[in-house]
C-alpha positions in Angstrom: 1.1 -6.2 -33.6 -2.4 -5.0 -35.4 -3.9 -6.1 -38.3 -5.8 -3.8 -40.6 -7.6 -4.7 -43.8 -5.4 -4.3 -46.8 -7.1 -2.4 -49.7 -4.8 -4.0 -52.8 -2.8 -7.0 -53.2 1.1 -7.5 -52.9 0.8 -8.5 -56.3 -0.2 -4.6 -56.9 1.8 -2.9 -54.2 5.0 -5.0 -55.8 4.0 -3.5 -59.1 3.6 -0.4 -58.2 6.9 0.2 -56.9 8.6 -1.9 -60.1 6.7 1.7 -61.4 8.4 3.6 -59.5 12.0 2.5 -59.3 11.2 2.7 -63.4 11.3 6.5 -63.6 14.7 6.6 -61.1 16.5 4.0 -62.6 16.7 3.8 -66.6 18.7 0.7 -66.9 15.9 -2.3 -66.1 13.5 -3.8 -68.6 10.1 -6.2 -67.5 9.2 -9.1 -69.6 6.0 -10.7 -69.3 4.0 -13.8 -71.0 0.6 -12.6 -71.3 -0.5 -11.9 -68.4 0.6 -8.3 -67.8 -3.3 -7.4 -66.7 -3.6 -9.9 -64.1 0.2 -9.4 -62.3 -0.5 -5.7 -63.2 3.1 -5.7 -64.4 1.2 -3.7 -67.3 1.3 -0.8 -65.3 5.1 -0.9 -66.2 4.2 -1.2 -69.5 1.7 1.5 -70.1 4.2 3.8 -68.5 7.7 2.4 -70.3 6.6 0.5 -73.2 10.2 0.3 -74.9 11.0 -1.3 -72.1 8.4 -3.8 -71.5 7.9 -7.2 -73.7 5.0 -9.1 -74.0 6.0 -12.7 -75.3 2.8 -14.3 -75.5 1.9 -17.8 -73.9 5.4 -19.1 -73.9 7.5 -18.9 -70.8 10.0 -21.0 -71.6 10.8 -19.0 -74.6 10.2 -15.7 -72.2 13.0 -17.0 -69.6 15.4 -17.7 -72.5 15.0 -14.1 -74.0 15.2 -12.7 -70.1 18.8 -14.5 -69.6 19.9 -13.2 -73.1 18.9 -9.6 -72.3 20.6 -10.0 -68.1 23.8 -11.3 -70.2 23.8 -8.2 -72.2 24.5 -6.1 -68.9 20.4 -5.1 -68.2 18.3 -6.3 -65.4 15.5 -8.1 -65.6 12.0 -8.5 -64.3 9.6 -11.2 -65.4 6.2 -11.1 -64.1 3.8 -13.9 -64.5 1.3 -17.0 -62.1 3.6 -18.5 -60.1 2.6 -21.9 -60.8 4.2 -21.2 -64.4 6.9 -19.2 -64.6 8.2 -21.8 -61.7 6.8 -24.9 -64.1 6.7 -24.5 -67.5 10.1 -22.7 -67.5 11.9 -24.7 -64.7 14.8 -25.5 -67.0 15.1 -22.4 -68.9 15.4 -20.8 -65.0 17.8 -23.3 -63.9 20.6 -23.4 -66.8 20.0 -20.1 -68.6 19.5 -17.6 -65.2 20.7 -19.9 -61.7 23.8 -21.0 -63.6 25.2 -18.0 -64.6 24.1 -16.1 -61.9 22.4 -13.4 -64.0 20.1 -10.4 -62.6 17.0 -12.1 -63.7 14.1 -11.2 -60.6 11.1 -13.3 -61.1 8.0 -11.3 -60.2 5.4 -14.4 -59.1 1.6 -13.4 -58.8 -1.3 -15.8 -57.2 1.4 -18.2 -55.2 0.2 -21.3 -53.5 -3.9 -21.3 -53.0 -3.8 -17.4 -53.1 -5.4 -18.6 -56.8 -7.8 -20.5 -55.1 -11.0 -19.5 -56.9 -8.8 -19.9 -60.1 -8.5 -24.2 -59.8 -5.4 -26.2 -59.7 -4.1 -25.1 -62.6 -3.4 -22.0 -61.7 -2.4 -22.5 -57.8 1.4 -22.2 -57.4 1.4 -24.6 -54.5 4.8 -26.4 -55.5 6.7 -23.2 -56.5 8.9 -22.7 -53.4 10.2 -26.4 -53.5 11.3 -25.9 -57.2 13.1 -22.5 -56.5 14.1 -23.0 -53.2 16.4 -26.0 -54.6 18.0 -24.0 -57.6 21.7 -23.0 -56.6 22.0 -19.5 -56.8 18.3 -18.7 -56.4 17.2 -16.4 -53.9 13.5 -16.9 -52.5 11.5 -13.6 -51.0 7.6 -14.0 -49.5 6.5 -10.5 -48.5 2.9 -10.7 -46.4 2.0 -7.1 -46.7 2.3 -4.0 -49.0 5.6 -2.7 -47.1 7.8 -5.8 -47.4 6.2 -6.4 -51.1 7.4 -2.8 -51.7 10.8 -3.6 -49.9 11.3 -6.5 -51.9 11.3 -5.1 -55.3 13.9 -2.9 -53.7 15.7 -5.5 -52.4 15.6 -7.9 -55.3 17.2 -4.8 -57.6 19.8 -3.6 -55.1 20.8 -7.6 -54.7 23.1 -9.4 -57.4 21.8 -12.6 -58.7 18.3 -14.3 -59.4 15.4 -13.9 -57.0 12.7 -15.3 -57.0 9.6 -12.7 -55.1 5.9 -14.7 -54.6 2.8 -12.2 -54.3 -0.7 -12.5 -53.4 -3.8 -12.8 -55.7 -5.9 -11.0 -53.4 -5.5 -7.9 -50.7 -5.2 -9.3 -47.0 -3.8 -7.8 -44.3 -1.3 -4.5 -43.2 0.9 -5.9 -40.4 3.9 -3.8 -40.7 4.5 0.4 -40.8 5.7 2.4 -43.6 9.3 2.5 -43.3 10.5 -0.8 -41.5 13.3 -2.2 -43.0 13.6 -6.3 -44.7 16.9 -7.8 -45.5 17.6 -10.9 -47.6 18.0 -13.9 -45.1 16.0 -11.9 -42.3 13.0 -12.9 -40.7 10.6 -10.9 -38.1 9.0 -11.4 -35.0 5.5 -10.2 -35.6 4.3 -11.5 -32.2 6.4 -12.2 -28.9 5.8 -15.1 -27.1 7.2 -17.9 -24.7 5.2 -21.6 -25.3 5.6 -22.2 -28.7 6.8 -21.1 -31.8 4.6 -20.5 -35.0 6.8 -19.6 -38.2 5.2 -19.1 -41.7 5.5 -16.3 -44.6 3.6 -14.6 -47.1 -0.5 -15.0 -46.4 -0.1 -17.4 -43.6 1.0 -14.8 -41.5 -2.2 -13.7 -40.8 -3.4 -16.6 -39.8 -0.8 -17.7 -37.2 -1.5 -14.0 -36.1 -4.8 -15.0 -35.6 -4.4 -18.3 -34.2 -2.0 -16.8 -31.4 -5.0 -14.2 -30.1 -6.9 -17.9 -29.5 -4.1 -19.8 -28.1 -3.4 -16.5 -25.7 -6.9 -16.7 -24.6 -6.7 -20.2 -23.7 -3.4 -19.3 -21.6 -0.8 -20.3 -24.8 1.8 -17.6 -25.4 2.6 -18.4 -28.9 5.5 -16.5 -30.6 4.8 -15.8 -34.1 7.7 -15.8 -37.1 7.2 -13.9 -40.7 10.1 -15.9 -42.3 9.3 -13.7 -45.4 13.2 -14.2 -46.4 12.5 -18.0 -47.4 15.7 -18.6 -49.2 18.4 -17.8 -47.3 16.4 -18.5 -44.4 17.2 -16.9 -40.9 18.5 -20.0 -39.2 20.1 -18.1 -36.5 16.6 -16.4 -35.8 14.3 -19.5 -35.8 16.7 -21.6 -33.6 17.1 -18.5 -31.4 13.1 -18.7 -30.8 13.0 -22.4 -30.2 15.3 -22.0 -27.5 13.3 -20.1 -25.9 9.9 -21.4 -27.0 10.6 -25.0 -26.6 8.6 -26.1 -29.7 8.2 -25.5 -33.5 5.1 -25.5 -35.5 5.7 -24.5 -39.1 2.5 -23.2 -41.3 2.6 -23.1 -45.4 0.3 -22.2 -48.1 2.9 -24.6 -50.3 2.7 -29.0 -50.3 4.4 -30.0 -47.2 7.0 -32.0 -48.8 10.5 -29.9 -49.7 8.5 -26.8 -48.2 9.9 -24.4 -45.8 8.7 -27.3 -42.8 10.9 -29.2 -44.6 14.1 -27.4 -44.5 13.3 -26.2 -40.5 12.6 -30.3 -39.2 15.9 -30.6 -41.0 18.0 -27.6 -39.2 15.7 -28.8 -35.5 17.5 -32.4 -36.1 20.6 -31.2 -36.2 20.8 -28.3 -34.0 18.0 -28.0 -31.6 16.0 -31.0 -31.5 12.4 -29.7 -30.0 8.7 -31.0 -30.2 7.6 -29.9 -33.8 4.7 -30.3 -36.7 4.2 -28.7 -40.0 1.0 -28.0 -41.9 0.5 -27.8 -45.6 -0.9 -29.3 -48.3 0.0 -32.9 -47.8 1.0 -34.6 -50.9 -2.4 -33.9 -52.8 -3.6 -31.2 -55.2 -6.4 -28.7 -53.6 -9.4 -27.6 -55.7 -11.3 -24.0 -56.9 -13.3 -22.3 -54.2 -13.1 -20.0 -51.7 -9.6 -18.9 -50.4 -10.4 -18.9 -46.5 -12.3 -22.6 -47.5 -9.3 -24.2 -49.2 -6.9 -23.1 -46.4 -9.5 -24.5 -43.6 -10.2 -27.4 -45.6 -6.3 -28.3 -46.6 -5.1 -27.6 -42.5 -3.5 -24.7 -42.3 -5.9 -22.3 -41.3 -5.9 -19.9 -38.2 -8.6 -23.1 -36.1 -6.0 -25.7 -37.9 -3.3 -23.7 -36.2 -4.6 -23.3 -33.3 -5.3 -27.1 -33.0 -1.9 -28.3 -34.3 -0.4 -26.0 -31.7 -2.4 -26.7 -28.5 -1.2 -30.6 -29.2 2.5 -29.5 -29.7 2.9 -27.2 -26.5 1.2 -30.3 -24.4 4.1 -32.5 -25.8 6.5 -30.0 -25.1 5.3 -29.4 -21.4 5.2 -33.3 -20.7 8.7 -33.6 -22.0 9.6 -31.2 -18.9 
C-alpha cells in the first residue's frame, strides 16, 4: 500500500462529512463546549445553526444536555479534545448516554499525542482505556480521510453510543475513495509472513513505515489498521498470528488498559505467541514536536522497527 501526504486532518475530513450528512438528513443536532473552531465542528454550525449548541467550557453539563436531547428521539453529535470530553465528562457519558444506550456519537479531536505541541493537558493519551471499558460504548480510530469519512457514516447508521478519535494534524492517505469500514473490522494495510504489527489511527503510518525497514533487512512484517478498536476484530488478529507467529502491538495511548492490553489478553487465551506492545508507559509525555514525542515515548516507526526485530528472533528460536 502507498502513502501520500494528506493535505487536512481527520479531525476535518470527519467534519466535513458531519456537513454533509447535515443537508440529507434533517433529524441530527451537534453540540459542542467551546471549541467548535478547533474540532471545526463549527463548520456544522455556520451552515445549521438551529441545530448546533455551543455550551461553553462545561462538558459535563454538555453530555447531560446531549443524553436529554438523544432521549427525546434526536441524534446526537458532540465534538470536542478528546482528553475532555473522555475526562471531565466520564460520568455524565457513563450513566446518562452508555446506560441507556442512547444515539449520543462523540466526535474526539487531538487524541493521544496527536496534541503534542499543545502539552499534557490537552493530549488525550488515556481516552481509549476510559471508553473502551464503558458497556455499551463503541470505539472507532479512523487513520485517514476515507475511514474518518466512513466513520461519521458508520457512527449515524449504527444504534448506540460511539465514541470516533481524530487527528490534530493532516498525516497520511493510505486508503482509496470508496473502500468500505465496518464496526468490529480491521484491515490489512500490508501483507506479510514474520510478524505481526497491529495499531490504529496515526500509528498506522508508522508500522507502515517500520515494515519498508524490516523488509529491507529480510523481515516480512504484516501490518494491521485495527481502526474498529471497540469491538475489536478478534477473529482477524488471531487469524494473522497464526500465520505470522508473533504480535507486536503499537499505540499512541498509555500502555496500560490500551488496545496491547486487550490483544496480550485474547494471545493468552487463544493463541499464545511471542508478543510486545509499545506506548506510553505509565508516565505523562510533554509539549513538543509530534514526530519527537512519538520517538522519544517508543513508538515510533525506528522504535518499531527495533521492538520487532527482537520479537521475530524470539519467535524464530522458539522454532
Amino acid at each position: 500500500m502507498s502513502l501520500t501526504k494528506a493535505t487536512f486532518a481527520t479531525r476535518r475530513a470527519f467534519g466535513e462529512r458531519v456537513l454533509e450528512r447535515g443537508a440529507d438528513d434533517a433529524d441530527f443536532v451537534l453540540f459542542e463546549s467551546d471549541l467548535g473552531k478547533s474540532s471545526l465542528s463549527n463548520m456544522f454550525g455556520d451552515a445549521y445553526p438551529a441545530r448546533y449548541f455551543n455550551m461553553g467550557i462545561a462538558e459535563l453539563n454538555t453530555m447531560a444536555a446531549a443524553a436529554g436531547m438523544a432521549a427525546g428521539g434526536r441524534t446526537v453529535f458532540v465534538a470536542g479534545y478528546s482528553v475532555f470530553m473522555t475526562m471531565r465528562a466520564l460520568e455524565a457519558v457513563r450513566s446518562f448516554i452508555c446506560y441507556p444506550k442512547l444515539n449520543v456519537k462523540l466526535y474526539a479531536s487531538h487524541g493521544g499525542l496527536t496534541a503534542a505541541i499543545d502539552g499534557v493537558t490537552h493530549q488525550g493519551s488515556e481516552d481509549i482505556a476510559f471508553m473502551t471499558t464503558l458497556p455499551n460504548m463503541k470505539v472507532l480510530v479512523p487513520a485517514d480521510s476515507v475511514s474518518a469519512r466512513a466513520a461519521c457514516d458508520l457512527a449515524l447508521a449504527t444504534p448506540g453510543p460511539i465514541f470516533v478519535r481524530l487527528m490534530r494534524d493532516p498525516l497520511y492517505e493510505c486508503y482509496e475513495a470508496g473502500e468500505t469500514f465496518e464496526i468490529g473490522g480491521s484491515k490489512i494495510v500490508r501483507a506479510g509472513r514474520d510478524i505481526t504489527i497491529a495499531s490504529y489511527g496515526d500509528i498506522v503510518f508508522q508500522a507502515l513505515q517500520a515494515a519498508d525497514t524490516l523488509a529491507a533487512k529480510g523481515i516480512e512484517a504484516e501490518v494491521l489498521d485495527l481502526y474498529s478498536v471497540k469491538p475489536v476484530d478478534a477473529a482477524g488478529v488471531l487469524q494473522s498470528v497464526r500465520r505470522t507467529g508473533s504480535l507486536l502491538v503499537a499505540e499512541n495511548h498509555q500502555k496500560r488498559n490500551g488496545l496491547g492490553y486487550d490483544l496480550a489478553a485474547l494471545l493468552l487465551k487463544e493463541q499464545p505467541v511471542p508478543f510486545d506492545h509499545l506506548g506510553l508507559d505509565d508516565r505523562f509525555a510533554e509539549s513538543g514536536n509530534y514526530l519527537a514525542m512519538i520517538d522519544k515515548y517508543g513508538f515510533s516507526a525506528a522504535k518499531i522497527v527495533s521492538a520487532a526485530e527482537q520479537l521475530v528472533m524470539k519467535a524464530w528460536h522458539r522454532c
